[in-house]
C-alpha positions as protocol buffer text, in pm:
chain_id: "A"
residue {
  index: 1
  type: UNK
  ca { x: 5740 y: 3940 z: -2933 }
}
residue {
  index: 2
  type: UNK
  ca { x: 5371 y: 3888 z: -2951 }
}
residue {
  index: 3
  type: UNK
  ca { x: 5435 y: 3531 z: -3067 }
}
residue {
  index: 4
  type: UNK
  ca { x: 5619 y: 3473 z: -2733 }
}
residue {
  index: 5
  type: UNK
  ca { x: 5356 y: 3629 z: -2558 }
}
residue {
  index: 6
  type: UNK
  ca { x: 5105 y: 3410 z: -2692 }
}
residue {
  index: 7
  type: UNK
  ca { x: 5361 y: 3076 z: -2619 }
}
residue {
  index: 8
  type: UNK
  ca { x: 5356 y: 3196 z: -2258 }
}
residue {
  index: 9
  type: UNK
  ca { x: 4974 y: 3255 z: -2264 }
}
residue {
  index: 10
  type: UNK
  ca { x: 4916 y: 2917 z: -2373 }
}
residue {
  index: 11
  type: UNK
  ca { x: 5129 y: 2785 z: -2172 }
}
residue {
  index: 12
  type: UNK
  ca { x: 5001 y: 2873 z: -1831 }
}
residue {
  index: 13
  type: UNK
  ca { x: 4602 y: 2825 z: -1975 }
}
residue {
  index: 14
  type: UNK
  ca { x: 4714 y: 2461 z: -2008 }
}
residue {
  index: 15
  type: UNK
  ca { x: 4917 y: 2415 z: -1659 }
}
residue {
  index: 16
  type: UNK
  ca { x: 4643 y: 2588 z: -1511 }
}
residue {
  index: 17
  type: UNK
  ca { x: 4360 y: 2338 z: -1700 }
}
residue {
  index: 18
  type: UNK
  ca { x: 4364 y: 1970 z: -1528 }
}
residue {
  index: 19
  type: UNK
  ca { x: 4605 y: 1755 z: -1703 }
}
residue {
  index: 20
  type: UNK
  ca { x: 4495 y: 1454 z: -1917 }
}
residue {
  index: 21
  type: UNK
  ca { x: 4740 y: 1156 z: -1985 }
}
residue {
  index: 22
  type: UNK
  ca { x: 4747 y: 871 z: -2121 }
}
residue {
  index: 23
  type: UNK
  ca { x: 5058 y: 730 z: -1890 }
}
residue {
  index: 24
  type: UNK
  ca { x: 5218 y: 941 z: -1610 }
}
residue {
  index: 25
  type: UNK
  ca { x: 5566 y: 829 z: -1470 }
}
residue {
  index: 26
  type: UNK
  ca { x: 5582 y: 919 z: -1107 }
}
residue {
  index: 27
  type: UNK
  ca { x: 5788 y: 824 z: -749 }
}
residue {
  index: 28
  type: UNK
  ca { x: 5633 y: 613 z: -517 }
}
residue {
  index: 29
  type: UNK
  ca { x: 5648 y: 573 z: -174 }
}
residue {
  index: 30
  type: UNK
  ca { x: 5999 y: 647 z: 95 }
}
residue {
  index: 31
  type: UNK
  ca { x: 6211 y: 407 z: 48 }
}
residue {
  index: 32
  type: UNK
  ca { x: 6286 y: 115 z: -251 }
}
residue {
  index: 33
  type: UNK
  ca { x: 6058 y: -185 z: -85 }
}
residue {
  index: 34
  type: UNK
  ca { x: 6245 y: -502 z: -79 }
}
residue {
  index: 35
  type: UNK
  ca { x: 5989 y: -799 z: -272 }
}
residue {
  index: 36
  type: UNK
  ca { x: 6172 y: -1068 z: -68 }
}
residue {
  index: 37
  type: UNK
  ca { x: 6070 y: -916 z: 303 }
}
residue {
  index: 38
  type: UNK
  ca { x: 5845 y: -1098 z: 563 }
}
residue {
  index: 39
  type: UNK
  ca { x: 5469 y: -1061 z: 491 }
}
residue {
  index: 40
  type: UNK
  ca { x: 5276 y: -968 z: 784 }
}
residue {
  index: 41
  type: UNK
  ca { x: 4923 y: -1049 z: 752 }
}
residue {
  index: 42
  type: UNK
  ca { x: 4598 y: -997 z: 958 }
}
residue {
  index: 43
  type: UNK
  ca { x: 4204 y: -1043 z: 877 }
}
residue {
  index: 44
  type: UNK
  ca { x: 3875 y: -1178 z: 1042 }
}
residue {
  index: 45
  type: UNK
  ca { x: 3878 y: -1444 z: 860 }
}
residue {
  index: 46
  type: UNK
  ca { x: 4122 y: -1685 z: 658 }
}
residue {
  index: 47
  type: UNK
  ca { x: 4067 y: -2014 z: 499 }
}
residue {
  index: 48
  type: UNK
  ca { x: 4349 y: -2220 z: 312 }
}
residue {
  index: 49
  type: UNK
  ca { x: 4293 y: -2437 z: 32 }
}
residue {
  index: 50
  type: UNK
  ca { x: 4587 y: -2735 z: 4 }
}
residue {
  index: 51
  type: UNK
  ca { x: 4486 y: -2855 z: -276 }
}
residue {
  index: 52
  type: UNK
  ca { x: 4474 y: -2514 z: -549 }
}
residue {
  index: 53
  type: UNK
  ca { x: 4779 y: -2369 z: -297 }
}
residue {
  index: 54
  type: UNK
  ca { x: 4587 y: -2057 z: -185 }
}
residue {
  index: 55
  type: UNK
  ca { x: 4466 y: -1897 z: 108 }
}
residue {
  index: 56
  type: UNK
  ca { x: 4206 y: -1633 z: 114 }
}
residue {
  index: 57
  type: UNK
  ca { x: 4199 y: -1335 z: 364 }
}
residue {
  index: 58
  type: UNK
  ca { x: 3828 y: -1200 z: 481 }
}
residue {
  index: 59
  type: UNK
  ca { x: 3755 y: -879 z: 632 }
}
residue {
  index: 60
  type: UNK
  ca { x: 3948 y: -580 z: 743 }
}
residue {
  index: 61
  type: UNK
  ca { x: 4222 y: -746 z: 594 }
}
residue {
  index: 62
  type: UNK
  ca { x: 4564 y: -541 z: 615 }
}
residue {
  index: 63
  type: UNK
  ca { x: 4954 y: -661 z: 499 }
}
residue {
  index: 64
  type: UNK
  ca { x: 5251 y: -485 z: 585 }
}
residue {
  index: 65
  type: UNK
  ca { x: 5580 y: -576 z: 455 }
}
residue {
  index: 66
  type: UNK
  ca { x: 5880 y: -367 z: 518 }
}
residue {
  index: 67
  type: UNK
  ca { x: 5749 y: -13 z: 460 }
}
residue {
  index: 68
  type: UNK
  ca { x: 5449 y: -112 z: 262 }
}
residue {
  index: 69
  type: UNK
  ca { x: 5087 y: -131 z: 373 }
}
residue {
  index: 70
  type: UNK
  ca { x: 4835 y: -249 z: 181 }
}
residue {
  index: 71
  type: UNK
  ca { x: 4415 y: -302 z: 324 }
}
residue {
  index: 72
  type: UNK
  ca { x: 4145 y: -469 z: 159 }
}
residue {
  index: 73
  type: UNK
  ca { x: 3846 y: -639 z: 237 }
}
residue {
  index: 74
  type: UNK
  ca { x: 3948 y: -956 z: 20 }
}
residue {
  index: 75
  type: UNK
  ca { x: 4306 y: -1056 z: -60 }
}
residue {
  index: 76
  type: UNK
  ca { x: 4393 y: -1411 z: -179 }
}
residue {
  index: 77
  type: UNK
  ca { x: 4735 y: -1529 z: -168 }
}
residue {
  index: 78
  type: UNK
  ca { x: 4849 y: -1771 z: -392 }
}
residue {
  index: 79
  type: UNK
  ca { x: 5167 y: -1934 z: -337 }
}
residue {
  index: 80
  type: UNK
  ca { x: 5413 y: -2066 z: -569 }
}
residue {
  index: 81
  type: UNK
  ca { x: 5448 y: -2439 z: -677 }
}
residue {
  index: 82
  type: UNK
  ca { x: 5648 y: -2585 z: -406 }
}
residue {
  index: 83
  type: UNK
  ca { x: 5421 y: -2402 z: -193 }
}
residue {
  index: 84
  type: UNK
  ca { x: 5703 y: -2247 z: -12 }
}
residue {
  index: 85
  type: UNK
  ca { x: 5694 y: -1884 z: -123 }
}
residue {
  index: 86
  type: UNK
  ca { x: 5428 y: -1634 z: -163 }
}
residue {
  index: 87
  type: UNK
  ca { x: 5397 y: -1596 z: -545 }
}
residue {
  index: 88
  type: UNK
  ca { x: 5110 y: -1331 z: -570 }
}
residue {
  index: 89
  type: UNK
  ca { x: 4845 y: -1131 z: -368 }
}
residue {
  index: 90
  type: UNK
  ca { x: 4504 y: -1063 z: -502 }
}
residue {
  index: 91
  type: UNK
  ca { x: 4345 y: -784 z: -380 }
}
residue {
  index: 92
  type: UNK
  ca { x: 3980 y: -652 z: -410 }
}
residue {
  index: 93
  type: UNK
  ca { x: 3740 y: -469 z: -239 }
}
residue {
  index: 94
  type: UNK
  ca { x: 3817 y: -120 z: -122 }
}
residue {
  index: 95
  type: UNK
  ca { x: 4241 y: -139 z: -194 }
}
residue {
  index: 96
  type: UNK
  ca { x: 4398 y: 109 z: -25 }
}
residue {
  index: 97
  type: UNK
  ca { x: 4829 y: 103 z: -88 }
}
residue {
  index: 98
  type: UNK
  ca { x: 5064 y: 295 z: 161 }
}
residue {
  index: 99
  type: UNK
  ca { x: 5442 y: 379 z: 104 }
}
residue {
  index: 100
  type: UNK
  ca { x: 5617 y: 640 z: 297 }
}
residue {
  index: 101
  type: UNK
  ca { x: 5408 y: 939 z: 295 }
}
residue {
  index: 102
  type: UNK
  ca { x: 5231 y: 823 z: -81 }
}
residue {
  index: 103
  type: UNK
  ca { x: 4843 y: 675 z: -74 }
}
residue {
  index: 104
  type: UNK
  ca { x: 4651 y: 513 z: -354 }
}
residue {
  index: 105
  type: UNK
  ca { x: 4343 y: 360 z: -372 }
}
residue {
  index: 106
  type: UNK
  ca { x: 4179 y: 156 z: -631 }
}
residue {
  index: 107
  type: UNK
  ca { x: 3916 y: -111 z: -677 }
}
residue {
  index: 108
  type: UNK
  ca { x: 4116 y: -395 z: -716 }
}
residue {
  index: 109
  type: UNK
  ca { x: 4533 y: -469 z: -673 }
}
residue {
  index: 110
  type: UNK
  ca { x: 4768 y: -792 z: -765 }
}
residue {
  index: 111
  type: UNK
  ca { x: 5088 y: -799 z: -616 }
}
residue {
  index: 112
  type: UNK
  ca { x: 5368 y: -1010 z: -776 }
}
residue {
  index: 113
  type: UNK
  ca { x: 5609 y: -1100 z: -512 }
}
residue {
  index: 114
  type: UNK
  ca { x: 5852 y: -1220 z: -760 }
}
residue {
  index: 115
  type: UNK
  ca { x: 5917 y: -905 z: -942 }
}
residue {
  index: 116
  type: UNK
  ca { x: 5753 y: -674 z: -650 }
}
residue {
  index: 117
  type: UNK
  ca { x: 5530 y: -496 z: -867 }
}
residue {
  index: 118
  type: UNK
  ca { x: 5193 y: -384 z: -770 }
}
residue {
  index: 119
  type: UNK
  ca { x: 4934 y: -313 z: -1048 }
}
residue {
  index: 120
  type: UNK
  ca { x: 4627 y: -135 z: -908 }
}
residue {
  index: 121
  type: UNK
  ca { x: 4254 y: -66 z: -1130 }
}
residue {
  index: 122
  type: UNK
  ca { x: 3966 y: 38 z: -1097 }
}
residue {
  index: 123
  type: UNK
  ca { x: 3895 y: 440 z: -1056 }
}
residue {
  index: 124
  type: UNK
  ca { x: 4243 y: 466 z: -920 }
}
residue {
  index: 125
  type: UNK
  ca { x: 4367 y: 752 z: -658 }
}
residue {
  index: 126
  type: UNK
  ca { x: 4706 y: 892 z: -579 }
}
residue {
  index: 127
  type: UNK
  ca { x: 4740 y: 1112 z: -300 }
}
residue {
  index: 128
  type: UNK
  ca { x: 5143 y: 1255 z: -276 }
}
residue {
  index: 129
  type: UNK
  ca { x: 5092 y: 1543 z: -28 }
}
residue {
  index: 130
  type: UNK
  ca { x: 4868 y: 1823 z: -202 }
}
residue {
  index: 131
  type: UNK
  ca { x: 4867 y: 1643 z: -498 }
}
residue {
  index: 132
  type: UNK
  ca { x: 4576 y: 1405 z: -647 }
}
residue {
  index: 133
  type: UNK
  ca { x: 4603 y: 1216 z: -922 }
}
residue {
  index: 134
  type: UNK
  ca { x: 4335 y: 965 z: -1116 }
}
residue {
  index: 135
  type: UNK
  ca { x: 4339 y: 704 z: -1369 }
}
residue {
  index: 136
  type: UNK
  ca { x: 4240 y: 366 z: -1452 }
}
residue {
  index: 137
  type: UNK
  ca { x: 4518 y: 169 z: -1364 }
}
residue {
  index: 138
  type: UNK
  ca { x: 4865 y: 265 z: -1170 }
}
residue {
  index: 139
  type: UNK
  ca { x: 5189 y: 19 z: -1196 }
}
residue {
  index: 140
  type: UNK
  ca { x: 5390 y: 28 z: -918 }
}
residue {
  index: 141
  type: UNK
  ca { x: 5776 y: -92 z: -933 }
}
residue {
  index: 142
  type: UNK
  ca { x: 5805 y: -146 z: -548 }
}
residue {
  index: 143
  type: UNK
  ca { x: 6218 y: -208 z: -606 }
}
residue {
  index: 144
  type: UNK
  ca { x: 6244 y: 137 z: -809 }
}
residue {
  index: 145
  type: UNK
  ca { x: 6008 y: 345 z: -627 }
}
residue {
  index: 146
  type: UNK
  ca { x: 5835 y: 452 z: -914 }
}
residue {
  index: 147
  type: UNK
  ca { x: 5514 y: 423 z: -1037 }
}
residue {
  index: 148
  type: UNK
  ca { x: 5312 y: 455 z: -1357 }
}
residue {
  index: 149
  type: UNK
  ca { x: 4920 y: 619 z: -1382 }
}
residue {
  index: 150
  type: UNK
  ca { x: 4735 y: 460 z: -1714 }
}
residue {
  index: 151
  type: UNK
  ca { x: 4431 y: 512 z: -1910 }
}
residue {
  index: 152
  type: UNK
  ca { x: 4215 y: 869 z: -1823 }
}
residue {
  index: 153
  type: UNK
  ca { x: 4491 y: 987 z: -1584 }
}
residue {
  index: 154
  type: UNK
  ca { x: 4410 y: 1391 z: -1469 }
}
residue {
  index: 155
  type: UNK
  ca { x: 4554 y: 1634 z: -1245 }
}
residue {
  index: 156
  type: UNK
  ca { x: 4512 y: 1960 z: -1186 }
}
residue {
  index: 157
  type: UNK
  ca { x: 4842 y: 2145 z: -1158 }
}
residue {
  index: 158
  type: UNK
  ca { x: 4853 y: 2457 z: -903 }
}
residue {
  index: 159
  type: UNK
  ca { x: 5064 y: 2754 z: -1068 }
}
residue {
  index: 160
  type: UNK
  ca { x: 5176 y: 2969 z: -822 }
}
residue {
  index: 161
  type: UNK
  ca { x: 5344 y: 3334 z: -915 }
}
């Protein structure tokens, strides 16, 4: 019995204690986010270079595709080689990442459009309703809706009786 008790004790001291990680599966955002979607883009500035295939995106820069929202104040898209397709978007500079009703922000983000995951670093932040979470680097799989926190990750859980 007092074995139990002290199982249960410990127990609730460590849910109650923030949570350290080393990798954190979690849900991301509404909806699954389909990769191949239009790309909506806006910024103050952009200039396109023909000749490396890229264009880079200046100031308030924000891109929405399907449900997905993602701001910056730098993002360089580099296409693929027939110059066709979006391959990647480079993001840095204040990231901020919306899906559905889930926020994260992070230094820096690089979006590959060909397997439509996002991996975001740099003093990463989750915000899923009254939930936080940090780390150093967060994988999103934008066709699973899932994500994964790396490296430092804490939480604090909220035990409620």
């Amino acid at each position: 019995m007092r074995s139990a008790f002290l199982i249960v004790t410990s127990l609730c001291m460590a849910l109650a204690s923030p949570a350290l990680a080393q990798g954190t599966s979690i849900a991301f955002g509404a909806l699954k986010q389909d990769a191949a979607a239009p790309v909506e883009v806006s910024s103050d500035t952009m200039d396109i270079n023909q000749a490396t295939g890229t264009a880079t995106l200046t100031g308030n820069v924000l891109i929405g595709q399907g449900s997905l929202r993602l701001a910056a104040k730098t993002v360089r898209i580099v296409y693929d080689s027939t110059r066709s397709q979006i391959a990647r978007l480079v993001a840095s500079g204040g990231v901020t990442l919306v899906s559905g009703e889930d926020a994260a922000e992070a230094a820096n983000a690089e979006y590959d459009m060909t397997t439509g995951r996002i991996l975001l670093s740099g003093d990463v932040l989750l915000v899923q309703a009254q939930t936080s979470i940090t780390a150093d680097r967060m994988d999103v799989d934008t066709r699973a809706g899932t994500a994964r926190l790396e490296g430092n990750v804490r939480t604090v859980l909220d035990v409620k009786n």
